[in-house]
C-alpha positions in Angstrom: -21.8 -16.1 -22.3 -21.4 -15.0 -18.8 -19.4 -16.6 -16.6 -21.0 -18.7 -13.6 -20.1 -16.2 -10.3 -19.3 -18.3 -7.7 -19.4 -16.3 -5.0 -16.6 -16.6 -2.0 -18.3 -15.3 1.4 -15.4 -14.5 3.3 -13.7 -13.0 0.4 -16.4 -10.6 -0.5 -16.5 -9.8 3.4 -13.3 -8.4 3.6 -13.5 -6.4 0.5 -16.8 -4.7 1.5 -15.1 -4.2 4.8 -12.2 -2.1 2.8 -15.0 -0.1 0.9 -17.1 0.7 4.0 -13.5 2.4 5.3 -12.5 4.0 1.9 -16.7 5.4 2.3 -15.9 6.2 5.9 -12.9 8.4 4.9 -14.9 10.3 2.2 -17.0 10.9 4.4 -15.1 12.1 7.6 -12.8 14.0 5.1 -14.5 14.8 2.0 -12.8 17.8 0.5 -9.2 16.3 1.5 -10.8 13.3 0.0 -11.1 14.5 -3.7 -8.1 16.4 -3.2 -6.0 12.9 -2.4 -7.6 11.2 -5.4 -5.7 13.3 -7.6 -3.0 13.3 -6.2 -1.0 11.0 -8.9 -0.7 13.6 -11.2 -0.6 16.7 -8.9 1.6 17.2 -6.4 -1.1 19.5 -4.5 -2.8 17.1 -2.1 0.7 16.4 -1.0 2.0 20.1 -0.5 -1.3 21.1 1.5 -0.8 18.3 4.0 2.4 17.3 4.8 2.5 20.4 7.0 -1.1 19.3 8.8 0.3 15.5 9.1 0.7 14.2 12.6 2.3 11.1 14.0 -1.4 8.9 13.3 -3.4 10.5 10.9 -6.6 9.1 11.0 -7.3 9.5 7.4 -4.3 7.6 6.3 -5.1 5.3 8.9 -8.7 4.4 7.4 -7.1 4.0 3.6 -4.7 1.5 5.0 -7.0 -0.6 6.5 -8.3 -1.0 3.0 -5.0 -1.5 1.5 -4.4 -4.1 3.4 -7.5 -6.1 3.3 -7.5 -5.3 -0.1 -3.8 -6.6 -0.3 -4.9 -10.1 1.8 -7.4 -10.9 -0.5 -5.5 -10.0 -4.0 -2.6 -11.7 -2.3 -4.9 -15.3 -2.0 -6.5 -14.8 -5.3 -2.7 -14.8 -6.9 -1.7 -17.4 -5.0 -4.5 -19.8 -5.9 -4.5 -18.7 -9.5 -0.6 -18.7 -9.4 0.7 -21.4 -7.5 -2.4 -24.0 -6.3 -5.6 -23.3 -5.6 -6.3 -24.3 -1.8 -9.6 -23.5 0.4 -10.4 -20.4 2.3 -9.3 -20.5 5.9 -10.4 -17.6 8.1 -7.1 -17.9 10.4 -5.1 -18.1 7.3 -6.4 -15.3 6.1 -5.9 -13.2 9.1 -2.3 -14.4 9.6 -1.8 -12.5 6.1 -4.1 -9.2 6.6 -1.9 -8.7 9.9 1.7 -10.2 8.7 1.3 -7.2 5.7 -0.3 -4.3 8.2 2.6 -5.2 10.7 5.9 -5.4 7.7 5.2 -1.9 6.9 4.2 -0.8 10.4 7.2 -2.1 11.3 9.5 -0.8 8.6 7.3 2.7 9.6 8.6 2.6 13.1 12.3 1.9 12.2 12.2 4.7 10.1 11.1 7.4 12.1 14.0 5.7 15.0 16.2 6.2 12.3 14.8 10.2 11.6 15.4 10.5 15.3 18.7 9.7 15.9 19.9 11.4 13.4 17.5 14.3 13.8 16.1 14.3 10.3 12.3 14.0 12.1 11.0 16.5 9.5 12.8 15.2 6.6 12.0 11.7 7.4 7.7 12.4 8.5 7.5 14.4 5.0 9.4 11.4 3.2 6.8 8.7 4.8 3.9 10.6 4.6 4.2 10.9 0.8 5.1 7.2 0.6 2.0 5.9 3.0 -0.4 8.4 0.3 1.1 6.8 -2.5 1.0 2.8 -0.6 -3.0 3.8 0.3 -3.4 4.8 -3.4 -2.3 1.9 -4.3 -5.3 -0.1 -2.4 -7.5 1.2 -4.5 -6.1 -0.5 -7.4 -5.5 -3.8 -5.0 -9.5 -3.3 -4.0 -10.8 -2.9 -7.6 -8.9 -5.5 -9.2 -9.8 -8.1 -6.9 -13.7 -7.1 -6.7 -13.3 -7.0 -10.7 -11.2 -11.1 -10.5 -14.3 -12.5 -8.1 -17.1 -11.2 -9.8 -17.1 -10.3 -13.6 -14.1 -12.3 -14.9 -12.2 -15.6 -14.2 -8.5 -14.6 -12.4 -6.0 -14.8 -15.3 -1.9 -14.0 -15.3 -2.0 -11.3 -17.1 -4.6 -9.3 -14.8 -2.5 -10.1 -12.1 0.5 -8.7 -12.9 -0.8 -6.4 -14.9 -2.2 -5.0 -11.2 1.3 -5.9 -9.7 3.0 -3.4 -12.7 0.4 -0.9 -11.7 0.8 -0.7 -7.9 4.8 -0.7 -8.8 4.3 2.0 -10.8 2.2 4.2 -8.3 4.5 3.6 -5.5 8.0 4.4 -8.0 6.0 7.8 -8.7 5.9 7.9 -5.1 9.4 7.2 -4.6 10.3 10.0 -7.4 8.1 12.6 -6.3 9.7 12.0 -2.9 12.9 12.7 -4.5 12.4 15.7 -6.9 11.2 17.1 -3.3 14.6 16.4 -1.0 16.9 16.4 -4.3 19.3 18.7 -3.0 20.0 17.3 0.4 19.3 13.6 -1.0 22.2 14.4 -3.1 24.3 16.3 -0.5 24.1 12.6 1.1 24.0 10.5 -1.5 26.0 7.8 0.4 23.5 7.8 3.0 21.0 7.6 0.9 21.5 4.6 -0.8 22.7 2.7 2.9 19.1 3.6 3.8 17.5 2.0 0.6 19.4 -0.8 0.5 18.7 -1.0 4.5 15.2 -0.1 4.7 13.3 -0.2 1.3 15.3 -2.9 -0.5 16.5 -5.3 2.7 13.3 -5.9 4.1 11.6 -7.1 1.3 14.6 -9.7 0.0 14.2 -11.2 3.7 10.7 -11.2 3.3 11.4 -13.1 -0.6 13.2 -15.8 0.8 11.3 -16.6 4.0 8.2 -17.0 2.3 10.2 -19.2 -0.9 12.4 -21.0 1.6 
């Protein structure tokens, strides 16, 4: 028996919003396009343009409006599955869309301050670059799963995390890929290596833990 779709307006809104801007992309940048689909198990896509990548790349630009939208709406359907269900507010919503664009914004922009002053700009533009690929990837996964939960099953646990283990696991391949590239110097400054994770990748998101459990 099929389930009764109920449908949520604002919801399904926002998530055709993110796939009019993943069509846009294909469409502004087809062959990179293809190329960045495959890009989890070849590291081509990411050797072709790191080199053309400039300071806002409009086709990473594009994908991340769609992970986050995606993200805000996957993010509401946990929550209400998860924790309570409560009604969709518009200026709730938006609050969340723009509090996840501006975290990693944010962490972006103390990043490349960070590249600058200790004049690793090319190191540190090559390191994000690959990361924001892998994070954009990741919306697709964020943007399926959450059309899949509103309209051809019930959201269940298991789907959940079973999409949280999976956009883990695309950004850890990220994160190794990243450091198979820079091994040698990554190693060479192993100590400032792990200040800057524990700083910039790990920090952040603890603060952000234990504001939003507080």
């Amino acid at each position: 028996m099929l389930r009764t779709i109920v449908l949520n307006d604002w919801l399904t809104i926002f998530l055709v919003l993110g796939f009019s801007f993943i069509c846009l992309t294909k469409f502004l940048y087809e062959n990179r396009f293809f190329s960045y689909l495959g890009v989890i198990g070849n590291s081509k896509y990411l050797k072709i343009y790191t080199k053309e990548q400039k300071f806002i790349d409009l086709f990473d630009a594009l994908l991340f409006v769609n992970f986050t939208l995606s993200a805000a709406v996957f993010t509401h359907i946990s929550y209400n599955t998860l924790v309570t269900p409560e009604p969709f507010e518009l200026s709730w919503f938006l609050k969340l869309a723009l509090g996840i664009s501006s975290f990693i914004l944010i962490k972006v922009l103390l990043e490349r301050l960070i590249g600058s002053v200790f004049e690793i700009d090319e190191l540190i533009d090559s390191y994000l670059f690959q990361k924001t690929s892998y994070l954009n990837y990741s919306g697709f996964i964020l943007f399926f799963s959450s059309l899949f939960m509103l309209f051809a099953t019930e959201p269940s646990k298991a789907l959940i995390f079973t999409t949280i283990g999976l956009v883990t696991l695309i950004n850890l391949i990220g994160f190794v890929t990243t450091f198979k590239s820079h091994q040698n110097l990554l190693l060479n400054n192993f100590f400032y290596f792990i200040l800057y994770l524990c700083t910039l990748e790990i920090g952040p998101y603890l603060i952000s833990y234990k504001i939003i459990t507080a």
